[in-house]
Structure formats: structure tokens, C-alpha cells
N, CA, C and O of each residue as an XYZ file, in Angstrom:
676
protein
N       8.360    -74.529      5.345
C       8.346    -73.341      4.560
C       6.959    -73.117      3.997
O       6.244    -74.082      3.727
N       6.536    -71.795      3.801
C       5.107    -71.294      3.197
C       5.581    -70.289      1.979
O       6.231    -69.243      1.970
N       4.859    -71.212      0.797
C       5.079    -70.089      0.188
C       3.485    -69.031     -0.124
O       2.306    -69.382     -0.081
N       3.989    -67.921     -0.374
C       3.116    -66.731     -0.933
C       2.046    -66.816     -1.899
O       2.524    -66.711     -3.029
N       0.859    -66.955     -1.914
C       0.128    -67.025     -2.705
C       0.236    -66.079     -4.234
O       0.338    -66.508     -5.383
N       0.160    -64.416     -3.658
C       0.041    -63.758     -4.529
C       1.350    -63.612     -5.302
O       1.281    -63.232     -6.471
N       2.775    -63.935     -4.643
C       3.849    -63.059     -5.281
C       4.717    -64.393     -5.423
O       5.679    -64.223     -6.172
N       4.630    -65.466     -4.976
C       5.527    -66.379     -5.112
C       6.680    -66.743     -4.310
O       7.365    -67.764     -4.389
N       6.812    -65.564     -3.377
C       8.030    -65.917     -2.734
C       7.537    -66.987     -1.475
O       6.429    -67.364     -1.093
N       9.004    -67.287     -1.017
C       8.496    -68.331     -0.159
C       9.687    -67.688      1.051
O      10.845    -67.273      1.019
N       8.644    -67.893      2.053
C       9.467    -67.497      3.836
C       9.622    -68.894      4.344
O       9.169    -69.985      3.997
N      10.645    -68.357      5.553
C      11.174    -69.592      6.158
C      10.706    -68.902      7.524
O      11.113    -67.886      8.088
N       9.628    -69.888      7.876
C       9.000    -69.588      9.116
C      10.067    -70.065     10.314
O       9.838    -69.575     11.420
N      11.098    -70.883     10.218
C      11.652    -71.520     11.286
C      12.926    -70.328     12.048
O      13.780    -70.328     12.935
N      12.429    -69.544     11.163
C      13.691    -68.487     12.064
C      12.775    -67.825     13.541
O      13.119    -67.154     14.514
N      11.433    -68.445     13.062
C      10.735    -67.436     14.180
C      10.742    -68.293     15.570
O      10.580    -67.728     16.652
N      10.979    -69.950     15.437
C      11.113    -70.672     15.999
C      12.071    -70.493     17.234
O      13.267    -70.252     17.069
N      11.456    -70.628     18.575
C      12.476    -70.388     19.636
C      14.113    -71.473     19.838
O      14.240    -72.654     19.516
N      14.975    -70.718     20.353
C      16.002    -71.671     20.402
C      16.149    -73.096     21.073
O      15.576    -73.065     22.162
N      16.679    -74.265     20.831
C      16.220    -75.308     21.766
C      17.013    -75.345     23.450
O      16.742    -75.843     24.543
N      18.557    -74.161     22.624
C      19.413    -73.451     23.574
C      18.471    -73.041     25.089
O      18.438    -73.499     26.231
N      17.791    -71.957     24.372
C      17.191    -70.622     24.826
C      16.026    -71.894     26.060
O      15.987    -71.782     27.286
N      15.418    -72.724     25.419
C      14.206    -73.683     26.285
C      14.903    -74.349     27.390
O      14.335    -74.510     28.470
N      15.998    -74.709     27.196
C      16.396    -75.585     28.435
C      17.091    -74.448     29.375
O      16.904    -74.688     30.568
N      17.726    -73.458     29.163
C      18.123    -73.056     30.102
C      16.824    -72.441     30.689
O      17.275    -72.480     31.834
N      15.925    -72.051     30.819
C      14.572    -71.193     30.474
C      13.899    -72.365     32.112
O      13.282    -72.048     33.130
N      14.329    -73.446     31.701
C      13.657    -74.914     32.367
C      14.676    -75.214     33.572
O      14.344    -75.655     34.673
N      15.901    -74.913     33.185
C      16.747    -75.197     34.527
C      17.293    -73.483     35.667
O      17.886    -73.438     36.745
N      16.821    -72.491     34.897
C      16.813    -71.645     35.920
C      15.686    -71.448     36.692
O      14.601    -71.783     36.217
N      15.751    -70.900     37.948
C      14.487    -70.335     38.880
C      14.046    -69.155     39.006
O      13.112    -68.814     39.732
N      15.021    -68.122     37.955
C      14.741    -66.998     38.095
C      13.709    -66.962     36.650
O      13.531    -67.975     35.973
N      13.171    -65.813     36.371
C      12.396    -66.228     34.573
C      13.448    -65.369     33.515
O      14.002    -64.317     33.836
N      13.546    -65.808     32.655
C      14.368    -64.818     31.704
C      15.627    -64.321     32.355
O      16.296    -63.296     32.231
N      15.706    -65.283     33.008
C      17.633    -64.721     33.419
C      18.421    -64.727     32.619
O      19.447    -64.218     33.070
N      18.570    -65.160     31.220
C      19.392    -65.306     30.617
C      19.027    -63.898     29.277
O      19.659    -63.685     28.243
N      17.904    -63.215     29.775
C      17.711    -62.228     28.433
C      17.435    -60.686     29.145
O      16.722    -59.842     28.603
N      18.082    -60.493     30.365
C      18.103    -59.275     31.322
C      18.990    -58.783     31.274
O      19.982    -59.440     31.592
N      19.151    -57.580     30.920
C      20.638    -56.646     31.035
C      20.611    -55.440     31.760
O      19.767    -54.557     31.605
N      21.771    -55.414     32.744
C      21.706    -54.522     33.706
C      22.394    -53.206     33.482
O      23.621    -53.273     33.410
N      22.103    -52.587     33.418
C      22.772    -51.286     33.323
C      23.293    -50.368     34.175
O      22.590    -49.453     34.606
N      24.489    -50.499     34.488
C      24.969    -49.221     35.370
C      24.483    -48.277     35.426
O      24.006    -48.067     34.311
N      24.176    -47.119     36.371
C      23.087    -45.980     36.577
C      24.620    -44.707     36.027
O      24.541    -43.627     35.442
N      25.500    -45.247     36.393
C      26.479    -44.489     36.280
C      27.203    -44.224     34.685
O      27.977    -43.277     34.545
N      26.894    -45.095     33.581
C      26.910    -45.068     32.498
C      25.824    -44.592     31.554
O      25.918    -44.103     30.429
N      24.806    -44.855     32.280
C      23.696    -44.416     31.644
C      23.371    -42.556     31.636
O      22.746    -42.125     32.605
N      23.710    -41.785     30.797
C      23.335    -40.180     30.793
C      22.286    -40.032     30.586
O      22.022    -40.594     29.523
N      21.003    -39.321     31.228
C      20.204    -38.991     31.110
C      20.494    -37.777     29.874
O      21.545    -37.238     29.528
N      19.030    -37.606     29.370
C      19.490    -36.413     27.896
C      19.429    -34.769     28.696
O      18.532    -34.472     29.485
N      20.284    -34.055     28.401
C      20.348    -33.090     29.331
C      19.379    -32.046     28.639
O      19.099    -32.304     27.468
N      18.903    -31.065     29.116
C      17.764    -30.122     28.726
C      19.072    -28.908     28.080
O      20.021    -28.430     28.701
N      18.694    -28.703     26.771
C      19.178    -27.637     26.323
C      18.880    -26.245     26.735
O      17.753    -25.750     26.708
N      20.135    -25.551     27.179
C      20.026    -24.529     27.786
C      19.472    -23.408     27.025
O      19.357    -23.601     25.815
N      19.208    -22.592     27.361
C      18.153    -21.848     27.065
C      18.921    -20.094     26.558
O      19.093    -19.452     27.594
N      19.366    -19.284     25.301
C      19.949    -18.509     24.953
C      19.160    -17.452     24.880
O      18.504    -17.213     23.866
N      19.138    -16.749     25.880
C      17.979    -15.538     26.069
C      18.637    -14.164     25.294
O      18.157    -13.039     25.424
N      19.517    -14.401     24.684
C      20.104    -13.006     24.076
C      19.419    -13.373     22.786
O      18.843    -12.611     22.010
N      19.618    -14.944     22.674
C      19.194    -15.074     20.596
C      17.848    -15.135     20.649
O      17.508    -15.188     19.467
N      16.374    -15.171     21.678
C      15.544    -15.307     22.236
C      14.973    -13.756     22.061
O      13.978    -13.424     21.418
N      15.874    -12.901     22.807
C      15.408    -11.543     22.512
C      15.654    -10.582     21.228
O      15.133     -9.551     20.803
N      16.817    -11.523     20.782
C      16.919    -10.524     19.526
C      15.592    -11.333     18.425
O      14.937    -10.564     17.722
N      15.321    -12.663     18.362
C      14.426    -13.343     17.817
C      12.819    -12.206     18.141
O      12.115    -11.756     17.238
N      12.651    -12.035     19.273
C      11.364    -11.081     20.041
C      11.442     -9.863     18.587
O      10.938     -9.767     17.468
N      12.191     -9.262     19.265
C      12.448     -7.565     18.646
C      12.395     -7.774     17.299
O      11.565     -7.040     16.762
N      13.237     -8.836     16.214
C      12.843     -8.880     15.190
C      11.332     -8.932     14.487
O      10.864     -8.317     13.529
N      10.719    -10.039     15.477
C       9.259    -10.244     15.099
C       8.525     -8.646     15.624
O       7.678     -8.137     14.889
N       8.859     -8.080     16.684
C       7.935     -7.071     17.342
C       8.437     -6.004     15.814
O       7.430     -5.449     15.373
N       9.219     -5.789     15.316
C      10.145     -4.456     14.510
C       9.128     -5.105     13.021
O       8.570     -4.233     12.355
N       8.973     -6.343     12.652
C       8.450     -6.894     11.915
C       6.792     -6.310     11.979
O       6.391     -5.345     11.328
N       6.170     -6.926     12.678
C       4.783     -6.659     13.022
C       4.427     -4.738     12.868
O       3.453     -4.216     12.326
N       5.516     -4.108     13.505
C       5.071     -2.904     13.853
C       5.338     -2.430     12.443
O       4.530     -1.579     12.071
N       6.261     -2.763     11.567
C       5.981     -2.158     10.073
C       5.150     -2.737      9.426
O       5.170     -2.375      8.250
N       4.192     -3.710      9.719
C       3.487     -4.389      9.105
C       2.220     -3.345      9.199
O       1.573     -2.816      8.296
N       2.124     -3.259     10.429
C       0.796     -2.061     10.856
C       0.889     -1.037     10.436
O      -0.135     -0.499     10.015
N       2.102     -0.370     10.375
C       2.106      1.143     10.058
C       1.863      0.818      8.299
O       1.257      1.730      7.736
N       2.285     -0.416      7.360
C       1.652      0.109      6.347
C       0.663     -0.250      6.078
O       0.187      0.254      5.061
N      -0.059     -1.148      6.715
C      -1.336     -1.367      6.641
C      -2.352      0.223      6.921
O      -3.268      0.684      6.239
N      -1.881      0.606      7.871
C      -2.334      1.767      8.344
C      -2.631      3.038      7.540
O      -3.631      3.729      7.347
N      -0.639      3.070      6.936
C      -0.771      4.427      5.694
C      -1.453      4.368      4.434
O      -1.674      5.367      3.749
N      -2.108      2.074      3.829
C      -2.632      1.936      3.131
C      -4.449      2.280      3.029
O      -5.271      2.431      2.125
N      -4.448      2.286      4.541
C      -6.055      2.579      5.040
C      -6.436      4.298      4.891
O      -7.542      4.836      4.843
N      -5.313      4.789      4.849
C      -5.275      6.531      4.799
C      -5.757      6.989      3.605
O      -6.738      7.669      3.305
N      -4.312      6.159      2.591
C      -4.446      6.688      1.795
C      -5.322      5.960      0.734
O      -4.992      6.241     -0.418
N      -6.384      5.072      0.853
C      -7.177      4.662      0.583
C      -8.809      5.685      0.474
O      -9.657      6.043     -0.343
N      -8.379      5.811      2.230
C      -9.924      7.031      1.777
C      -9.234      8.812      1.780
O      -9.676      9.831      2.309
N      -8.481      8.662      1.268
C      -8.032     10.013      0.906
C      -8.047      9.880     -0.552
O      -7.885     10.981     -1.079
N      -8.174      8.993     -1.331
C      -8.365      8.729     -2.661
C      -9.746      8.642     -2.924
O     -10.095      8.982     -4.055
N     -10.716      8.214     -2.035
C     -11.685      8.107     -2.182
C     -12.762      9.807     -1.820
O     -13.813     10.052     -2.412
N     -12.114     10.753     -0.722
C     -12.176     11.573     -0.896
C     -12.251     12.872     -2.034
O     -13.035     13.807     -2.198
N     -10.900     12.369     -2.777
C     -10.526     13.162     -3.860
C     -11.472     12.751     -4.707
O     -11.777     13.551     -5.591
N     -12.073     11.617     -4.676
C     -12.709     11.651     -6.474
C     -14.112     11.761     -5.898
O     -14.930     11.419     -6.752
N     -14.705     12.136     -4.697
C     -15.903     12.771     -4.192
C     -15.918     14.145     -4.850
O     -16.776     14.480     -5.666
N     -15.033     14.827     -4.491
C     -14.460     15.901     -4.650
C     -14.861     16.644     -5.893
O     -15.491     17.677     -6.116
N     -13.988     15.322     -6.941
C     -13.918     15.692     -8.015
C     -15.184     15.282     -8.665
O     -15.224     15.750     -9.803
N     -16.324     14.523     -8.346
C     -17.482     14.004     -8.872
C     -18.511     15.533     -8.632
O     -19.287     16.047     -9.437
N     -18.190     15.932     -7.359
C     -18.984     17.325     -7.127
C     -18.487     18.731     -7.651
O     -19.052     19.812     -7.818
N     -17.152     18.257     -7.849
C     -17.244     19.528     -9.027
C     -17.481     20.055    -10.139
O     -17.693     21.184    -10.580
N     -17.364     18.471    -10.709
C     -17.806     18.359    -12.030
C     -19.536     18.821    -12.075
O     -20.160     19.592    -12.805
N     -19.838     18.157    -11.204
C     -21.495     18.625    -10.835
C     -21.656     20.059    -10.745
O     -22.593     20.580    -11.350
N     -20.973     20.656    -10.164
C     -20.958     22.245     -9.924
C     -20.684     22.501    -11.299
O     -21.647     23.070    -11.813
N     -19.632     22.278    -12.193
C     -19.727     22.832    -13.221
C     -20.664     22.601    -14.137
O     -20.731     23.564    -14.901
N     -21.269     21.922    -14.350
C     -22.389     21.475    -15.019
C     -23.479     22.226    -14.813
O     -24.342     22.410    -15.672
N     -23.500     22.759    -13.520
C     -25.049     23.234    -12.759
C     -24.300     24.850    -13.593
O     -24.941     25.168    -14.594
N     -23.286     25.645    -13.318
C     -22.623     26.739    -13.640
C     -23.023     26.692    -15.544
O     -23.396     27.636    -16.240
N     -22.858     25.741    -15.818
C     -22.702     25.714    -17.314
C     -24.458     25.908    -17.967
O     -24.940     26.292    -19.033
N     -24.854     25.545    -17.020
C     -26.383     25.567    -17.361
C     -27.063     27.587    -16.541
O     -27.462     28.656    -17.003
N     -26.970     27.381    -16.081
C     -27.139     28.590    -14.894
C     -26.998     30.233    -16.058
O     -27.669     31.252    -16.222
N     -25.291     29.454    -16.809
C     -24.706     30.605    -17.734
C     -25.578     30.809    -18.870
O     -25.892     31.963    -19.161
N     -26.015     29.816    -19.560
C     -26.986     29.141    -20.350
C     -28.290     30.035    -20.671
O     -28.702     30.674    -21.639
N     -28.874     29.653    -18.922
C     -30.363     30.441    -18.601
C     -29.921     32.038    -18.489
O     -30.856     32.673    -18.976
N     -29.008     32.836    -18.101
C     -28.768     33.462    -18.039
C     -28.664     34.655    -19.469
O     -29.185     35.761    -19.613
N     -27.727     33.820    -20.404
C     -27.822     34.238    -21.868
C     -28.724     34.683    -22.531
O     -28.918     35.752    -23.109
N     -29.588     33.240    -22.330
C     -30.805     33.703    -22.996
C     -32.029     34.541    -22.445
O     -32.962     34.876    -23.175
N     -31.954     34.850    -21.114
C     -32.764     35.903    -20.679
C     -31.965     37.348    -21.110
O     -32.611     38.279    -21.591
N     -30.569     37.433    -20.900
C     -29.987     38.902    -21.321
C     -29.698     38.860    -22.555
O     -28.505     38.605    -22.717
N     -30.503     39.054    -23.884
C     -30.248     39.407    -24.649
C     -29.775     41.072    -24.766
O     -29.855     41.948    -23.904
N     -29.373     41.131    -25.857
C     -28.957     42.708    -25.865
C     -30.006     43.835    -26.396
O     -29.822     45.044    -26.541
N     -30.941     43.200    -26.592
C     -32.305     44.236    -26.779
C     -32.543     44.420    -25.395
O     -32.270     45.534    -24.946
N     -33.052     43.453    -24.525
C     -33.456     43.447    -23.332
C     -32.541     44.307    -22.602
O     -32.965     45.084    -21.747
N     -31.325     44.213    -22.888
C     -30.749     44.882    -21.727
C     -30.728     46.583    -22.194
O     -30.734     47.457    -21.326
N     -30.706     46.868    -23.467
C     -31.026     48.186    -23.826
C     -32.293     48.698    -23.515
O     -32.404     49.868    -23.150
N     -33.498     47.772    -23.644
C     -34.780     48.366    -23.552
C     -34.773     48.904    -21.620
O     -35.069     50.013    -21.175
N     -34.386     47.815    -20.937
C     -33.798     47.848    -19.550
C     -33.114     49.378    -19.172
O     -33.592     50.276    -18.480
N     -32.142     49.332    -19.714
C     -31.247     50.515    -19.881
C     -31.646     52.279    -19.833
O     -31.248     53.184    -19.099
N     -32.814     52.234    -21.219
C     -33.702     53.082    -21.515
C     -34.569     53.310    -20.738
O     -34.698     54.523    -20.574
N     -35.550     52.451    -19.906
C     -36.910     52.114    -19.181
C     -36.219     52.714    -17.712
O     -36.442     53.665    -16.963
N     -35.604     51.991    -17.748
C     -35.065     52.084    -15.835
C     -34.175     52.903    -15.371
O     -34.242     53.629    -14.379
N     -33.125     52.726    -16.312
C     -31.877     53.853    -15.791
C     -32.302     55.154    -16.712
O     -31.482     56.027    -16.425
N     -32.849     55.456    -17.291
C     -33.328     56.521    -18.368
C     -31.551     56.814    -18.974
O     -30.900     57.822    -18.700
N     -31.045     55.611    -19.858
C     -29.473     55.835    -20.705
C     -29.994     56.149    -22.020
O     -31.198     56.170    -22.274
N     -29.455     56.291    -22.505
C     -29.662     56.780    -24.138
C     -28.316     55.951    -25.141
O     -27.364     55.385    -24.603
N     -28.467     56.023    -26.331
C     -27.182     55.693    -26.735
C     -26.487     56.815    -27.303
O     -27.084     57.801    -27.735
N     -25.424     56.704    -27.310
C     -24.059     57.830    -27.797
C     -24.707     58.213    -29.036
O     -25.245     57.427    -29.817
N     -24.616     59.582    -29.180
C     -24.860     60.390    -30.626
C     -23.771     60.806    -31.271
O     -22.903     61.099    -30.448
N     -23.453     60.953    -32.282
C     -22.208     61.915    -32.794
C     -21.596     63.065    -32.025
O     -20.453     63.474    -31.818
N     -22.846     63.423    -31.682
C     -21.981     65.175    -30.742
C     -21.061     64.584    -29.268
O     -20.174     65.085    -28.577
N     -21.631     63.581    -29.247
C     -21.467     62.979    -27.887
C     -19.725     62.509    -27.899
O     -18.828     62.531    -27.057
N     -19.811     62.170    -29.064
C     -18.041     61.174    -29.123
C     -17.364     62.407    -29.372
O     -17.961     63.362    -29.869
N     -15.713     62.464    -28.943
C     -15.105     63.039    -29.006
C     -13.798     62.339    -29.330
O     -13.570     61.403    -28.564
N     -12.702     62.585    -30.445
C     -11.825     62.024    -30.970
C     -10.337     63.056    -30.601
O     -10.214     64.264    -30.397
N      -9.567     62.165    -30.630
C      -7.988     62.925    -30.310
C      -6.877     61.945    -30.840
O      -6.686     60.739    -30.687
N      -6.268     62.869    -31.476
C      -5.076     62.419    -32.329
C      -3.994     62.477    -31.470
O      -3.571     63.337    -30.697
N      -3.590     61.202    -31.830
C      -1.832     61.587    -31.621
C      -0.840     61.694    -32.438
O      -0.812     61.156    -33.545
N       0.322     62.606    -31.813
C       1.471     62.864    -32.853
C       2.112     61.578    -32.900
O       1.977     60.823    -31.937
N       3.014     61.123    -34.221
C       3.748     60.210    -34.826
C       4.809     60.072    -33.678
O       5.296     58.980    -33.386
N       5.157     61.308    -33.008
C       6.419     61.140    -32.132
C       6.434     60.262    -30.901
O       7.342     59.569    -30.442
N       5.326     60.447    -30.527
C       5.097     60.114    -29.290
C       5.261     58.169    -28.971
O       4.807     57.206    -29.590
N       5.833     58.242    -28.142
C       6.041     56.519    -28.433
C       5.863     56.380    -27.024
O       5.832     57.397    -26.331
N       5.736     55.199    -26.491
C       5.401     54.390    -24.996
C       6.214     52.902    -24.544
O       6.205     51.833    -25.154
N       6.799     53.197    -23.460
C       7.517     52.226    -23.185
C       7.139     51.485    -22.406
O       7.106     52.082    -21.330
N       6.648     49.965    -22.240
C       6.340     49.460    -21.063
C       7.943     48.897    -20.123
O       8.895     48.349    -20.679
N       7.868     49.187    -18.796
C       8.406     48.743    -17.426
C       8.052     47.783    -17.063
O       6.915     47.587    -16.635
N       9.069     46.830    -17.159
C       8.629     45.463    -15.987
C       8.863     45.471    -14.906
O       9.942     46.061    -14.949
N       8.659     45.228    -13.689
C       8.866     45.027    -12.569
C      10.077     46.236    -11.771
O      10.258     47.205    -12.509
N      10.404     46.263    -11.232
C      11.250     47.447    -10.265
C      12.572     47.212    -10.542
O      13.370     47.791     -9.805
N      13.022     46.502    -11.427
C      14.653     46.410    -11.734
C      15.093     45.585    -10.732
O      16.315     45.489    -10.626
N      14.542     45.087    -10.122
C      15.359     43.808     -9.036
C      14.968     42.709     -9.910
O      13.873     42.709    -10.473
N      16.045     41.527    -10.080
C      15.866     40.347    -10.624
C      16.030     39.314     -9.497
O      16.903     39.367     -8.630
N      15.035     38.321     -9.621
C      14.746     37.457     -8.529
C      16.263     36.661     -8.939
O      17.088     37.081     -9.750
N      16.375     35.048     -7.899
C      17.473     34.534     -8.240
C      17.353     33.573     -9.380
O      18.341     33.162     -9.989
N      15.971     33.180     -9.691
C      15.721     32.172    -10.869
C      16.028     33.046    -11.908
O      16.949     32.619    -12.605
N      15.593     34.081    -12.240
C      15.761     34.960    -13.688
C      17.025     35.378    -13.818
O      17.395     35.376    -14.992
N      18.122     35.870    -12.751
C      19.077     35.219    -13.219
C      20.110     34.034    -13.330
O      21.269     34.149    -13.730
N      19.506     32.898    -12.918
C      19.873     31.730    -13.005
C      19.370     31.687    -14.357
O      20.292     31.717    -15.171
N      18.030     31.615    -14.958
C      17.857     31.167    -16.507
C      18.809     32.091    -17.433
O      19.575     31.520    -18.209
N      18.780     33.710    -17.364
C      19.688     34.390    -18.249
C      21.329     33.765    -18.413
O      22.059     33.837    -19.402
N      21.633     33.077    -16.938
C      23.771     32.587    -17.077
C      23.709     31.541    -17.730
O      24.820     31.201    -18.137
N      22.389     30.459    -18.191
C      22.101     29.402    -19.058
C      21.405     29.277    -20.102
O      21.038     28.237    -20.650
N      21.127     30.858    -20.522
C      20.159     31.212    -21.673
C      19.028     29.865    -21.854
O      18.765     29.026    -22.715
N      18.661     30.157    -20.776
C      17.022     29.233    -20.793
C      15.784     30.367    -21.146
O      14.611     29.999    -21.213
């Protein structure tokens, strides 16, 4: 017996020891290891058979992955759209803001060149206008009686107006 340095246990090496059985017959046969050969019938022995092959669960397996993939693309696709269609819009909206800005200034320069002297002195100089004199205006009264009715539209009511009037909206 040996025992273990690190752990203490102790093995029994003699199991590894060959049989004294096993040596003599070993010595009186002529064949080698005749006594540790086992024969096997070919006829007992099954080879492992190859699993057959289910081409219906095979194709529906296909089509799932292909039905899979192809919605995978299309939203990858509608995400790529609508990606630069967003990016479009706020082009859009960056240049309009610009336009209005340029408009807001434009109105600006504009103001302050048409003052209303200028455009009278203009008025006078170029178109030869004058301004209104007293004789010039002419005034008209109306009688107390007279009253004015406004008309809306031709008396046909669309179908919303009377849909809001049967729900007093």
C-alpha cells in the first residue's frame, strides 16, 4: 500500500496487479488472449440506422426562416426611407426658416426706404397726384331705415353642417 503525501489517503495498488488465474492460463494457451476475446454475432449486432430525413418539417423550417428574413428587410428598408425622409423634412425646414429670415429682413430694408414722405414726394414728382381737398370729398347719408342683410352660401347645407346642427356642436 502507498499512502498520499498531500491528502493522506492511502491506495491499494494490488488491485492493479494481474490475476495469478489470468497468467497461467495466458502460459498454457497457444492462441494470445484467448481467454479475454468476445465474439459477436454480426446478426445481433445493429448497426445505428441513419435518421430519416422529414422534408415537409424541413420545408416548412425553410419558409419560416425565408418569411422571417424577408420581414426583416422590408423593415430595415422602410427604416432606411423613412430615415432620409426625416432628414429631408428638417432640410426643408432649416431653409425655410432661412427664407424667412432673408423675407424678414428684405421687409425691413424695404420700410425704411418707403417712408410715407417719400412715397408722397414720389407721388407728387412722378405721377403729378395731389392730395384730396375739401371740394374734392363728397359725403352721403343714409336713412335710419335702411338695413343690410348678409347671405351665406346658396342655401345648400353640406353633410357635416348638418351633422353638427342634429348634435348641436
Amino acid at each position: 500500500m502507498s499512502v498520499g503525501k498531500q491528502s493522506g489517503l492511502a491506495y491499494d495498488l494490488s488491485l492493479f496487479d494481474p490475476d495469478p488465474e489470468d497468467i497461467r492460463n495466458a502460459n498454457n494457451s497457444t492462441a494470445p488472449d484467448k481467454g479475454k476475446i468476445i465474439k459477436i454475432d454480426t446478426d445481433h449486432y445493429e448497426k445505428p440506422k441513419k435518421k430519416e430525413r422529414n422534408y415537409p418539417r424541413i420545408l416548412a423550417i425553410g419558409l419560416i426562416l425565408s418569411i422571417s428574413a424577408a420581414v426583416g428587410i422590408v423593415v430595415l428598408r422602410n427604416n432606411v426611407i423613412i430615415n432620409e425622409l426625416n432628414e429631408q423634412i428638417h432640410e426643408a425646414n432649416v431653409l425655410l426658416a432661412n427664407q424667412e429670415n432673408l423675407e424678414a429682413q428684405y421687409q425691413l430694408r424695404i420700410d425704411r426706404k418707403l417712408t410715407d414722405e417719400f412715397v408722397q414726394q414720389y407721388a407728387e414728382t412722378k405721377l403729378g397726384m395731389t392730395k384730396a381737398n375739401a371740394a374734392q370729398k363728397e359725403f352721403i347719408s343714409l336713412t335710419d331705415g335702411d338695413k343690410g342683410e348678409v347671405i351665406r352660401g346658396d342655401g345648400k347645407e353640406s353633410f357635416f353642417s348638418r351633422f353638427a346642427k342634429a348634435f348641436h356642436i
